[in-house]
Steps between C-alpha positions, in 0.01 A plus 500: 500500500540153372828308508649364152442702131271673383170391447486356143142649494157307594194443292579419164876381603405301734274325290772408225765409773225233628456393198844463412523306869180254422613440165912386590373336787201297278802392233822457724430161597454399094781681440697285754476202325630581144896496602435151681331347170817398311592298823177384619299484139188641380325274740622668840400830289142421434437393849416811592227556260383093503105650518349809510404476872880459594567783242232716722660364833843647452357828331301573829742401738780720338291794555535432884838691486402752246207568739793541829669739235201710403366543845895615648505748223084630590557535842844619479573680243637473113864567482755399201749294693206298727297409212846394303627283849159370579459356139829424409494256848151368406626415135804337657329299713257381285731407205771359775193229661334392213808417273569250761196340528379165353140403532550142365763423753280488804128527544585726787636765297213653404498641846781714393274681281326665806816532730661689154296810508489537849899507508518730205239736630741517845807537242300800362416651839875458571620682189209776577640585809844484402449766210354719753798474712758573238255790377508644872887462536610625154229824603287422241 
């Protein structure tokens, strides 16, 4: 018997929640930037998406996370509260890091843009795990 809820299902739900995962973790770090704008200006906005290669470069890389979050829910199961932890700490993550970060400021700052996903994706392993032990306490 596994621990947490039940089984949301496999196959075809599976398939949307990983698609739901790929395509909040893809837009989160755009996202981030829109609250910052009015300080920063339409510049620090549009930094992000100066070319389409840079555009491509922070697409991939926020899959690196969604990829953590799709493989903890293959190989462990599907369950209502994990998948809800494990992407709500993802999302945080993401939108928390790249808010704060200014490419023009430094030109080692676009080093953040690998260390990023790899902090979200253990943000998303964290929430994951922590779902699955509030499933298993609450008997669920």
């Amino acid at each position: 018997m596994k621990l947490g809820m039940p089984d949301i299902g496999t196959g075809m739900e599976l398939k949307l929640e990983s698609t739901i995962i790929g395509a909040v973790a893809m837009l989160a770090p755009f996202i981030a930037r829109i609250p910052g704008t009015a300080a920063h200006g339409a510049d620090w906005f549009w930094s992000y998406a100066s070319g389409p290669l840079l555009l491509a470069f922070i697409a991939v890389f926020s899959l690196i996370p969604a990829a953590v979050l799709i493989g903890l829910l293959t190989m462990f199961g599907t369950g209502r509260l994990r998948f809800v932890m494990g992407m709500g700490a993802m999302t945080a993550a993401n939108l928390i890091l790249h808010a704060q970060l200014d490419l023009a400021s430094d030109p080692q700052a676009a080093i953040a843009l690998v260390i990023f996903p790899v902090l979200a994706a253990f943000c998303a392993a964290i929430g994951y795990y922590a779902g699955w032990i509030i499933a298993a306490v609450l008997g669920r």
